[in-house]
C-alpha positions, -999 to +999 in steps of 0.1 A: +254-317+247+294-312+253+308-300+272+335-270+265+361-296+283+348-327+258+350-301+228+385-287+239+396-324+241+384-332+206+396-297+193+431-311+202+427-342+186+412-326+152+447-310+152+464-340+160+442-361+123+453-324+103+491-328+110+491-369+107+466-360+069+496-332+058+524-357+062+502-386+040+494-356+014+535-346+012+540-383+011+515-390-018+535-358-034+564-378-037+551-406-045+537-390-079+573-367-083+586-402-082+565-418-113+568-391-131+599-391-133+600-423-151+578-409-182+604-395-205+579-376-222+569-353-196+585-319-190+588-312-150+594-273-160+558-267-174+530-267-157+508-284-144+541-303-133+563-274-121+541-268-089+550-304-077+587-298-087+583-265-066+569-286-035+587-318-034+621-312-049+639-288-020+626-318+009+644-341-019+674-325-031+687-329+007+692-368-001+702-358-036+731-339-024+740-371+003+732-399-016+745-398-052+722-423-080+734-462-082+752-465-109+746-430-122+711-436-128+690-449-100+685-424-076+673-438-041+672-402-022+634-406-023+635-436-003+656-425+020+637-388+021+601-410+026+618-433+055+625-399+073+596-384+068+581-412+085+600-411+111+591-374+119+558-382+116+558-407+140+577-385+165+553-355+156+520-368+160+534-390+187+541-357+207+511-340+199+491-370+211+510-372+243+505-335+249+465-342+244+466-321+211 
């Protein structure tokens, strides 16, 4: 048996797998926005693609708004949006770890 120490301890680090999980399932997200985007036949405004418009587009349209497309057409914000979001990961999980959560 455990004790409530041991089961605090993992407790923290369940937290810890839940964040790190969140930041892979926003990043798969994107990743799918992304390719979608490339099918000309799909309509982002109806469902079932709206939702992932809804989710992913406001983190995204920060880079839009900085970064404008090469050449009017390729539009590298995602990149640069996934490259951050990497970063905060790392610094998040990072800090929970250090903090034992």
């Amino acid at each position: 048996y455990r004790t409530a120490k041991e089961n605090q301890k993992k407790d923290k680090l369940m937290i810890t797998k839940i964040v790190n999980q969140l930041f892979y399932f926003y990043y798969i997200l994107i990743i799918i926005r992304i390719f979608l985007t490339w099918i000309p036949s799909i309509n982002m405004d109806q469902q079932p693609f709206s939702w992932l418009r809804s989710i992913c587009d406001p983190f995204l349209n920060i880079f839009r708004g900085i970064i404008p497309p090469i050449g009017g057409m390729l539009d590298i914000s995602p990149i640069i949006a996934i490259i951050l979001l990497q970063i905060l990961q790392g610094l998040i999980v990072g800090m929970l770890s250090g903090l034992g959560i």
